[in-house]
C-alpha positions as CSV (number, residue, x, y, z in Angstrom):
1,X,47.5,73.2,91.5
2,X,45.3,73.3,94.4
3,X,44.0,76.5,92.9
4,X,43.2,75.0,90.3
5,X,41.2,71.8,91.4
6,X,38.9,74.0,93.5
7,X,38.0,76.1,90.5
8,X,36.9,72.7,88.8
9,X,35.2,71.4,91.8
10,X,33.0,74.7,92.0
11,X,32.3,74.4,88.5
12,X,30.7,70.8,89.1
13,X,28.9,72.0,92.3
14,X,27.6,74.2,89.6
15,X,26.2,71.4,87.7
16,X,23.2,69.0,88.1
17,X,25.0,66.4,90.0
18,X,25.5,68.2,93.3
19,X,22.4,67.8,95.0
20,X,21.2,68.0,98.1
21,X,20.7,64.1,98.2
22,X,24.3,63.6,99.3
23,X,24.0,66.0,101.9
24,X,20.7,66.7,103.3
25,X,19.1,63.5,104.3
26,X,15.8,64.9,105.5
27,X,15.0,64.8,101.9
28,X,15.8,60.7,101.4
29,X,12.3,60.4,101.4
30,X,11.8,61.7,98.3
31,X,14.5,59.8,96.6
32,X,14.0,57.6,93.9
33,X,15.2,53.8,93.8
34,X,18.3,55.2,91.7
35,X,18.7,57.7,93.8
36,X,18.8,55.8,96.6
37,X,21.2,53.1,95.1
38,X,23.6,56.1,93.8
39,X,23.7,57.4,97.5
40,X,24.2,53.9,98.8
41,X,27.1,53.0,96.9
42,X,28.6,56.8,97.7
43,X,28.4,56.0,100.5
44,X,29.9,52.6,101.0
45,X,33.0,54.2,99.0
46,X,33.5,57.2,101.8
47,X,36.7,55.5,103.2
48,X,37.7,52.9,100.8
49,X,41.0,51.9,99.6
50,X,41.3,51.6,95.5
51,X,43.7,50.4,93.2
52,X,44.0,52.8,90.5
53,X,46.2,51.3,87.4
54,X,47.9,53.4,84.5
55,X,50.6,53.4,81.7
56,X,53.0,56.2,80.7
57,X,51.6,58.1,78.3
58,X,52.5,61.8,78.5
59,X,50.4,64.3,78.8
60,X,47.5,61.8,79.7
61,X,48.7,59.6,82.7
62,X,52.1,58.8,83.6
63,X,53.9,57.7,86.5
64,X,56.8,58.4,89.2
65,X,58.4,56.6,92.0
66,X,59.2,58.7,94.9
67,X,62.2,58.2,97.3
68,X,60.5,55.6,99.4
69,X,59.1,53.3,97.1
70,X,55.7,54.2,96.7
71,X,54.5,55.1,93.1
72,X,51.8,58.3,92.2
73,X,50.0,58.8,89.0
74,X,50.3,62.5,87.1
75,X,48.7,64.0,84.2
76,X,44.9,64.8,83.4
77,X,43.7,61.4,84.4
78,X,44.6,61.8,87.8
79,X,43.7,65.3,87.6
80,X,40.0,63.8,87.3
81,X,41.1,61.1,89.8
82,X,41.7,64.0,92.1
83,X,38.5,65.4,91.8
84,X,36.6,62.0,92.4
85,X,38.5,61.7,95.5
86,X,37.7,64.5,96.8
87,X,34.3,64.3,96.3
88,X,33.8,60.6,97.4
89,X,36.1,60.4,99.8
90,X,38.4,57.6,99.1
91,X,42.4,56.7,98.9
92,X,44.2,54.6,96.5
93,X,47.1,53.4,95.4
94,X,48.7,53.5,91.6
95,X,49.5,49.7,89.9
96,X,51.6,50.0,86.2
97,X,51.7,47.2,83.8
98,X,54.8,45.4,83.4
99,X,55.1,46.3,79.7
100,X,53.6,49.6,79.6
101,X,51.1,47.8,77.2
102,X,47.5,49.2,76.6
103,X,46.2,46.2,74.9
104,X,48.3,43.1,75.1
105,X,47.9,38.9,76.0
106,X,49.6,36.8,77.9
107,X,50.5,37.7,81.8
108,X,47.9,39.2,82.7
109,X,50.2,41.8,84.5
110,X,51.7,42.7,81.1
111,X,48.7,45.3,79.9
112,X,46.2,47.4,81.4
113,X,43.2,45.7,79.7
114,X,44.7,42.6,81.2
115,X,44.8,44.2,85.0
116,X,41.5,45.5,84.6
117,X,40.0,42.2,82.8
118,X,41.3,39.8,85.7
119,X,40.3,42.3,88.8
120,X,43.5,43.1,89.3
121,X,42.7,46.3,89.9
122,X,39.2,48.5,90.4
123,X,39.6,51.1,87.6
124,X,42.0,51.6,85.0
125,X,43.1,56.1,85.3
126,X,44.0,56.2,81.4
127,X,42.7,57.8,78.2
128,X,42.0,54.3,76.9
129,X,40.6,53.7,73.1
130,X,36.9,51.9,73.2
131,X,37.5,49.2,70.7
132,X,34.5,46.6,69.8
133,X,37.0,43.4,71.3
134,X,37.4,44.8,74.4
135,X,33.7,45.7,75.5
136,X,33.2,41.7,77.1
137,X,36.7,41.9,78.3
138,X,36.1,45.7,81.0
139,X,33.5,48.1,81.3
140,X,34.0,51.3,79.8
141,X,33.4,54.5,81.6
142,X,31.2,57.8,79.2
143,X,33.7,59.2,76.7
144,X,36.4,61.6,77.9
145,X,37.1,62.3,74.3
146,X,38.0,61.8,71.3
147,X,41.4,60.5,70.4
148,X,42.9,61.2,66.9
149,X,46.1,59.7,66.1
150,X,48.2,61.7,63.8
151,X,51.3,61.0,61.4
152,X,54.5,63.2,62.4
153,X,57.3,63.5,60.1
154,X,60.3,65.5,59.3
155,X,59.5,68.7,57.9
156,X,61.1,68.6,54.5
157,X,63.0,71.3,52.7
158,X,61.1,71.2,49.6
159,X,57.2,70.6,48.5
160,X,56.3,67.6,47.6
161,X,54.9,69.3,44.7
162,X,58.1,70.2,43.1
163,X,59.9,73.5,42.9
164,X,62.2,75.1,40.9
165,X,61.1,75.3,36.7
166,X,59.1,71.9,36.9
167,X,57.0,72.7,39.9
168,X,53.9,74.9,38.3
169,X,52.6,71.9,36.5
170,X,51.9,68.3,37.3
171,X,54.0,65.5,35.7
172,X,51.1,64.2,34.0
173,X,50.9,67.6,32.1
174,X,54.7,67.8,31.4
175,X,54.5,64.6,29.6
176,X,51.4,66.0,27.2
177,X,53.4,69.6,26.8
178,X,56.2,66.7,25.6
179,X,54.3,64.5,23.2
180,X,52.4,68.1,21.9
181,X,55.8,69.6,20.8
182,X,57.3,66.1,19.7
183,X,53.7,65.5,17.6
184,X,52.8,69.3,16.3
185,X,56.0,69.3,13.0
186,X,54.9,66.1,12.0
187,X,52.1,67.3,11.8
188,X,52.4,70.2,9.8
189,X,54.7,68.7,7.8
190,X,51.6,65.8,6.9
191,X,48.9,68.6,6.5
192,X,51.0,70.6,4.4
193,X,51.6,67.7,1.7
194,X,47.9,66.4,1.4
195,X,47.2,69.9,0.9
196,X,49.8,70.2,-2.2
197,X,48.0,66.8,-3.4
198,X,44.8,68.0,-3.0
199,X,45.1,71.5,-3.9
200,X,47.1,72.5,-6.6
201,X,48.8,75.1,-6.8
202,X,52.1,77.3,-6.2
203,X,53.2,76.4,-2.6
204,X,54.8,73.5,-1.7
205,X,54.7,71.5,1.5
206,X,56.8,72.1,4.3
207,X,59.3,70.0,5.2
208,X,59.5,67.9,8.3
209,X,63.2,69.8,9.7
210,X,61.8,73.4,9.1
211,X,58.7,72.1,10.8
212,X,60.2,70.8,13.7
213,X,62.4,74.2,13.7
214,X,59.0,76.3,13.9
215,X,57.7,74.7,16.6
216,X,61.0,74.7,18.9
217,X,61.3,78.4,17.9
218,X,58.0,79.3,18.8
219,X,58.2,77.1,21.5
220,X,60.8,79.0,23.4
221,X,59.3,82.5,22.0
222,X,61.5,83.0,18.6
223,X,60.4,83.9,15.3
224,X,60.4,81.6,11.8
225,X,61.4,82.8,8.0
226,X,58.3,80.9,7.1
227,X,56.0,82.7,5.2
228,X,52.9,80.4,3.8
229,X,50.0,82.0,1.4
230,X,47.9,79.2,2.1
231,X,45.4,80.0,4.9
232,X,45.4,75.9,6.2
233,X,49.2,76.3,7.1
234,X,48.5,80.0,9.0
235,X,45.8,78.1,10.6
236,X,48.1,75.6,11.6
237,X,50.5,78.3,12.4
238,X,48.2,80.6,14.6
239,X,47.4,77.0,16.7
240,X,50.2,76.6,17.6
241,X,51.3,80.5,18.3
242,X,47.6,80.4,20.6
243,X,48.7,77.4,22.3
244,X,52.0,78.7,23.4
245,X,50.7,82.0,24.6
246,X,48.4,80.4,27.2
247,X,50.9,78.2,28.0
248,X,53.1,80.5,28.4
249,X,50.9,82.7,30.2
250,X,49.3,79.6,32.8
251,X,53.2,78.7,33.6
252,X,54.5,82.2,34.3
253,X,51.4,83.0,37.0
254,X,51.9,79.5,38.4
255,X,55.9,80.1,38.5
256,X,55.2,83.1,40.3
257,X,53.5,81.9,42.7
258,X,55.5,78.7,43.6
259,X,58.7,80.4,43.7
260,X,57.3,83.2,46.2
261,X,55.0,80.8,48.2
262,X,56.3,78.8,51.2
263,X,53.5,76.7,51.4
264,X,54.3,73.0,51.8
265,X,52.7,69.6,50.5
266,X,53.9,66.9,52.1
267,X,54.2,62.8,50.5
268,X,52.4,61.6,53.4
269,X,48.7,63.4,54.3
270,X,47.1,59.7,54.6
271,X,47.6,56.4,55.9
272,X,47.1,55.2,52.1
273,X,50.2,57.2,51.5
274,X,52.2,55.1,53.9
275,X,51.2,52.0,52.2
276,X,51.2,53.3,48.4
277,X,54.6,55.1,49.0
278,X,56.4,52.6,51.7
279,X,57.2,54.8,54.2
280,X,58.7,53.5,57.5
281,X,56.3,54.7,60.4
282,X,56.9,53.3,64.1
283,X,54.0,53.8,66.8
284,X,54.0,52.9,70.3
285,X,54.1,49.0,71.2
286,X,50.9,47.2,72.5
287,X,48.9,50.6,71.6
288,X,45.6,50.9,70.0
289,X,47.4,51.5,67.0
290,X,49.5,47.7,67.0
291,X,46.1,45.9,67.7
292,X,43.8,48.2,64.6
293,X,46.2,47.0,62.0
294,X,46.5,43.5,63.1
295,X,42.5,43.4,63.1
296,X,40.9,42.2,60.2
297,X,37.8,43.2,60.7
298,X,39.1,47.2,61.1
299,X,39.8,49.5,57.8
300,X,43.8,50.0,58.5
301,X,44.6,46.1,58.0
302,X,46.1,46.5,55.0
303,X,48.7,48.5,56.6
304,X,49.8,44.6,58.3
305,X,51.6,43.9,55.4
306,X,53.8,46.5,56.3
307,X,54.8,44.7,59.5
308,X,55.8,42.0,57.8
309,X,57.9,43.5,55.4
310,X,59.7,45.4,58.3
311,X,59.0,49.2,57.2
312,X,56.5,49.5,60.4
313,X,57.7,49.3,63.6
314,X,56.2,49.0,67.3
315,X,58.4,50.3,69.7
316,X,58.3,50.9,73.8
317,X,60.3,53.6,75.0
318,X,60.8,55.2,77.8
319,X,59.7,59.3,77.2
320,X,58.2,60.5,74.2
321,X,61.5,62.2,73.0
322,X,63.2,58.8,73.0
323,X,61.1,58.7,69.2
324,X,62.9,62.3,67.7
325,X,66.1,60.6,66.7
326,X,63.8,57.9,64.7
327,X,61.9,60.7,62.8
328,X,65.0,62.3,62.1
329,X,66.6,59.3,60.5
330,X,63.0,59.9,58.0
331,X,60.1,57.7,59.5
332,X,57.1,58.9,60.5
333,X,55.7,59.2,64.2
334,X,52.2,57.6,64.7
335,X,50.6,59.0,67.8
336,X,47.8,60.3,69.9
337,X,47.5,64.2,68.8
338,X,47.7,65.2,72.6
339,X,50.7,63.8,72.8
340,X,52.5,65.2,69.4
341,X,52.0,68.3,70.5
342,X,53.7,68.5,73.6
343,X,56.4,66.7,72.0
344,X,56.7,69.2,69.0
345,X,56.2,72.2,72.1
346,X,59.1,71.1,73.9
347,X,61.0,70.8,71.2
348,X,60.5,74.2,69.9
349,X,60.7,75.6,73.1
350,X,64.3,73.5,73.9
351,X,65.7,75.0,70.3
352,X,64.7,78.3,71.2
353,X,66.6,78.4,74.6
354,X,69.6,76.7,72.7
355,X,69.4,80.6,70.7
356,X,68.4,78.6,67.7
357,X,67.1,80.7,64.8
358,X,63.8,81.2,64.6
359,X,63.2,79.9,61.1
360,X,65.2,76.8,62.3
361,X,62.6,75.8,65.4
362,X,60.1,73.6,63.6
363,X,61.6,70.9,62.9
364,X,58.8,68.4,62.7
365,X,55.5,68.7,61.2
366,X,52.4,66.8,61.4
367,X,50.3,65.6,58.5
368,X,46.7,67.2,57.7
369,X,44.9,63.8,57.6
370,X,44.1,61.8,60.7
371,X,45.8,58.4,60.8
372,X,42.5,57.2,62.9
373,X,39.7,57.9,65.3
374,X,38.6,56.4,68.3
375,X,36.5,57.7,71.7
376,X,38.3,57.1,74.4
377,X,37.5,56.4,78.2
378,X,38.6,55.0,81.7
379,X,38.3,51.1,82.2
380,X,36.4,49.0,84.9
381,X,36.2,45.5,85.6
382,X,32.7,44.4,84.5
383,X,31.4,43.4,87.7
384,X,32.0,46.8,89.5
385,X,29.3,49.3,90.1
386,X,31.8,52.4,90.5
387,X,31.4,52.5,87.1
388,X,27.7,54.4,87.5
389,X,29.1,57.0,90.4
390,X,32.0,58.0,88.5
391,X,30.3,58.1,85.3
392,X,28.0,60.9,86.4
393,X,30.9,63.2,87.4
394,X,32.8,62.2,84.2
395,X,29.9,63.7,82.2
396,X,29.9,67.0,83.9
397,X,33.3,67.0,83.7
398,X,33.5,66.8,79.8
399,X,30.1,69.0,79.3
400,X,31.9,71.7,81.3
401,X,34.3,71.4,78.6
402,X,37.3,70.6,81.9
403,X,38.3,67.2,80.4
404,X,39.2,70.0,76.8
405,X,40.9,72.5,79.3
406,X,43.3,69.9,81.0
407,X,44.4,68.6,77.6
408,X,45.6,71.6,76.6
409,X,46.5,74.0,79.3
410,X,49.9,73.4,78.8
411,X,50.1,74.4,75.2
412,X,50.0,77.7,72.9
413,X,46.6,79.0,72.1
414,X,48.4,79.2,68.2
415,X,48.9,76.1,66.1
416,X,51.9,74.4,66.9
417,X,55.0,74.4,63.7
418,X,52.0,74.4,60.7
419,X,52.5,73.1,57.7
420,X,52.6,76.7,56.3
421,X,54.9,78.9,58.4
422,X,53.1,82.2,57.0
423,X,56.7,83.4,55.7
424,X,57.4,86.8,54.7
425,X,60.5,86.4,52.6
426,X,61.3,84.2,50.6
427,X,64.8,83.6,48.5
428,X,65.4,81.9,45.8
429,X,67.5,78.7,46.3
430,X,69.9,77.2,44.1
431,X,67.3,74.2,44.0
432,X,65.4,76.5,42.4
433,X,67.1,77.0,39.9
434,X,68.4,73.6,39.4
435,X,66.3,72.5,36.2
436,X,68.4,76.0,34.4
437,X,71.6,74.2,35.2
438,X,70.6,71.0,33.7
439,X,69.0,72.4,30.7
440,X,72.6,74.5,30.1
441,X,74.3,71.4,30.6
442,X,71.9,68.8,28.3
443,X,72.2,71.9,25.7
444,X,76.0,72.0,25.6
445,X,76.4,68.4,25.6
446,X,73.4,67.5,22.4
447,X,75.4,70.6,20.5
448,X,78.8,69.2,21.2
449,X,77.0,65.3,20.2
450,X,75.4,66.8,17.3
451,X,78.9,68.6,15.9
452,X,81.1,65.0,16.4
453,X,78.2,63.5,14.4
454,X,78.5,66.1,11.7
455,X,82.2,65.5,11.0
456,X,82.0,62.2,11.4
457,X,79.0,61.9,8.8
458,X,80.6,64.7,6.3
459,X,84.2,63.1,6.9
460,X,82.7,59.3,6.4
461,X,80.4,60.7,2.8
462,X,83.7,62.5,1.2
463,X,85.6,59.5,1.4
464,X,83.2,57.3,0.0
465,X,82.0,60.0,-3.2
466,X,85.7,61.9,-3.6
467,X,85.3,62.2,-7.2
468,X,88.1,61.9,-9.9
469,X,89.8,65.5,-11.7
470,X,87.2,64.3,-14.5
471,X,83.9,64.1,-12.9
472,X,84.4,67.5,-10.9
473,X,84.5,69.5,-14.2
474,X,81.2,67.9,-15.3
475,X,80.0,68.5,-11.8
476,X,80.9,72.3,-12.1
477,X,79.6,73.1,-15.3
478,X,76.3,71.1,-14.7
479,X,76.2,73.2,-11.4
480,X,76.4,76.6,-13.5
481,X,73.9,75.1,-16.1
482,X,71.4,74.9,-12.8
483,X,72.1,78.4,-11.2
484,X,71.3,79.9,-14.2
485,X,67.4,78.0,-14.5
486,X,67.4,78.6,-10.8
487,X,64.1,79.8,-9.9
488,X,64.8,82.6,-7.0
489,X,61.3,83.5,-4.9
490,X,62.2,87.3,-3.6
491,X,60.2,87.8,-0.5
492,X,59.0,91.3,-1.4
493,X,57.8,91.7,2.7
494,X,61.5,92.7,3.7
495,X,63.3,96.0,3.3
496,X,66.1,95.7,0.4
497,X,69.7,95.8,1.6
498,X,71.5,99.6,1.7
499,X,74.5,98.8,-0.4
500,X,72.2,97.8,-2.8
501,X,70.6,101.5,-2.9
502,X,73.2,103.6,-2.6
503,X,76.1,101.2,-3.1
504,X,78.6,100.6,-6.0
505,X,75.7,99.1,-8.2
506,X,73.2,101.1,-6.7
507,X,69.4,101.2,-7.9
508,X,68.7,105.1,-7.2
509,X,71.3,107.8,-8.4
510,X,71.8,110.7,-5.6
511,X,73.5,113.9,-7.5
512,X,73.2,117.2,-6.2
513,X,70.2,118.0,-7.5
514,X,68.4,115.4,-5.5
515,X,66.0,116.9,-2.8
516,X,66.1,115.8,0.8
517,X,62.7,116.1,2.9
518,X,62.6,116.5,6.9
519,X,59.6,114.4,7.7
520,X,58.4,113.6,11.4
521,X,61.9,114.7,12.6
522,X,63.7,112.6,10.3
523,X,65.7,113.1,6.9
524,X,64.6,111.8,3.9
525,X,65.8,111.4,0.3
526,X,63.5,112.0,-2.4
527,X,63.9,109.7,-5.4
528,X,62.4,109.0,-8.4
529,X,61.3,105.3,-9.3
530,X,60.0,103.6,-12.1
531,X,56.3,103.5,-9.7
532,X,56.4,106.8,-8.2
533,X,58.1,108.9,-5.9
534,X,60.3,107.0,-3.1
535,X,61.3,108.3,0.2
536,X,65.0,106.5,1.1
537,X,66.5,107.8,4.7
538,X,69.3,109.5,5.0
539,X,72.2,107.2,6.4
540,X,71.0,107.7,10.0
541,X,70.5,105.4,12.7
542,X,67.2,104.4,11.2
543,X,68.4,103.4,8.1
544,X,70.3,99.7,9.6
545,X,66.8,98.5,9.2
546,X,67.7,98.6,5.4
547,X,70.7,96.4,6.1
């Protein structure tokens, strides 16, 4: 430690401020009236007695009580303490709040705005936020930094951008895929008759069923006995086939990808989230956090109506970890960034000396969006002039880039749990694979509704129309007289069946004088018919495609 604040000490002796105006005083002549005032109040500090105050808030400032009673201050605001006492040459002593409150009315004792405000002490050692109320109430020092408050949460076990068969598109496009496979029969079916109205000729409209049957089959990649001649419906047709293909193609590249990536989104990346979603978030009570949202002149006030309804919470604890069990139970941890990630280090580095696998360590993660901004300084009553001594180191301090170093000498150079853990494997769940169980299940259950409905329907229609020994003679013969005007369309694209080649009423007569011709490796009858010559295989393996 002692190392330590030498190296910073040389490195501001390094820096404009360390003159020789505070140690050779042949040169006061030459001293401006600033100068002169800075060396003044130097030195009518050398020897003083300050009271320092400070609130718990680890790894900035916090507090212990030794054995005997008296209290010191710890973290990187008495780090810089340290350094301004040992360049001006003054004790002090270490006050706390009552409450452990930033910001805060009543008592005056109860905050450290308030013990600032009222000259209850000469400086306030704490990374305190600069907000526009507060500038008549203390004197601010120059900025140490920046503070950003960020959202921690649970790290959940699944994106929030789905997984499993659903996840490659949005829901928004799921609903269209619906309403475009629900729509496209009709459809056809609509087309296909104002055609036959409007163009006359042999082919008849398609029906809404086999319609609806096309586009499921093609859907799901099947095939359809529909044959049109009329170039509309293979229009219609090829649509659909060209819509299914990139769909098809879009789903299986995005599938891909979400099943092997580990990549998270999480619900909550914004305040806005919080608010739109309902969230329960806590933050620390009387923080800056407590007074932005109840100030309706600031941009998160619309986050005040979730105080009211009770899912935001202010709470004052004790140590940091004292918040893990409430982000466990599924709210989300509203704090300074400094502070999140010490508490996400230790406990990382507390599961890994428990032998806790290392996929298993990160149990919290923080959100990618900042929850708010604010510079942030030490405090000083208004009527002190400290304020311009102190402010001169503070600058060197923070363009020597110390004020950065002290923040985060304590932590890994590497990000801390990301969102993205940079996994190399990555098995499939059964969550993945969820949406095949229910669509197994939905498919069993519609057949087994739509087979009760069939018996039901056929039992309930041959009870009412069970015709008498009389009528199902008539029905016969006039069911003969109709198969014999029947009009039979033989689809002249598909092989003719074996049997009905070579069977018992066969259409080509093999005898033994009937040549057989090796072509291409195969064996082939050669037969005369009534258009030519005819090549029929042998009754090989090939031949089933004649079945």
């Amino acid at each position: 430690m002692a190392s330590g604040v030498e190296l910073i000490l040389s490195t501001i002796c390094n820096s404009s401020f360390c003159e020789a105006v505070y140690d050779n005083p042949n040169l006061d002549s030459g001293l401006t009236n600033k100068q002169n005032e800075m060396l003044s109040m130097a030195s009518n500090l050398n020897g003083k007695h300050l009271r320092i105050g400070t609130y718990n808030n680890y790894p900035l400032s916090w507090t212990e009580k030794e054995s005997n009673g008296t209290i010191t201050g710890h973290g990187v605001a008495f780090m810089i303490v340290d350094i301004l006492r040992r360049k001006f040459n003054f004790t002090f002593e270490v006050i706390v709040p009552e409450r452990n409150f930033e910001i805060g009315f009543g008592k005056p004792e109860n905050s450290l705005i308030s013990l600032v405000n009222n000259s209850i002490v000469d400086m306030a050692a704490a990374f305190l936020p600069k907000l526009t109320r507060f500038n008549k109430m203390v004197a601010f020092s120059n900025d140490l930094d920046e503070g950003v408050w960020m959202m921690m949460l649970k790290r959940p076990k699944e994106s929030a951008a789905g997984s499993g068969l659903l996840a490659p598109f949005d829901t928004y496009v799921w609903y269209l895929i619906l309403a475009a496979v629900v729509c496209y029969g009709p459809c056809i079916t609509f087309l296909t008759r104002m055609r036959s109205k409007l163009v006359q000729d042999k082919e008849s409209p398609i029906q809404l069923s086999p319609s609806i049957w096309f586009v499921y089959g093609s859907f799901i990649k099947q095939g359809t006995n529909l044959a049109p001649d009329a170039n509309t419906t293979r229009v219609l047709f090829a649509t659909w086939w060209i819509f299914i293909i990139l769909l098809s193609a879009f789903y299986t590249a995005n599938l891909t990808a979400f099943l092997t990536l580990s990549k998270f989104t999480l619900d909550i990346e914004s305040p806005q989230d919080l608010y739109k979603k309902n969230y329960r978030w806590v933050a620390m009570e009387g923080g800056a956090v407590q007074y932005t949202i109840r100030n309706p002149d600031e941009d998160l006030y619309y986050l005040n109506k979730m105080v009211a309804n009770g899912r935001a919470q202010f709470r004052s604890v004790t140590r940091d970890q004292d918040y893990l069990p409430i982000v466990e139970g599924g709210a989300v941890l509203v704090k300074e960034q400094t502070a999140i990630d010490h508490l996400m280090y230790g406990d990382y580095l507390k599961k890994a000396r428990e032998g806790v696998a290392e996929a298993d360590r990160c149990t919290y993660v923080v959100a990618p969006t900042a929850f708010m901004k604010k510079q942030r300084a030490f405090a000083y009553p208004t009527n002190t002039k400290i304020k311009f001594l102190f402010d001169a180191v503070i600058t060197n301090l923070l363009q020597a880039g110390i004020v950065d170093y002290l923040e985060h000498r304590d932590l890994p150079t590497t990000k801390i749990c990301p969102l993205d853990l940079q996994s190399k494997d990555r098995q499939l769940r059964n969550s993945d694979l969820l949406m095949t169980y229910i669509i197994m299940g939905v498919g069993l259950a519609a057949a087994a509704a739509t087979f009760i409905g069939e018996v039901l329907i056929k039992r309930s229609v041959f009870v009412k129309t069970k015709p008498h020994e009389g009528q199902i003679d008539k029905k016969q013969n006039k069911k003969k007289s109709k198969v014999r005007f029947n009009d039979h369309r033989y689809d002249d694209s598909r092989p003719p069946p074996y049997d009905s080649l070579f069977g018992g009423k066969s259409r080509y007569k093999i005898t033994e004088r009937t040549l057989r011709k090796t072509i291409n490796g195969r064996e082939y009858w050669v037969v005369d018919a009534a258009n030519g010559t005819r090549l029929i295989p042998v009754r090989t393996p090939s031949a089933f495609l004649y079945r």
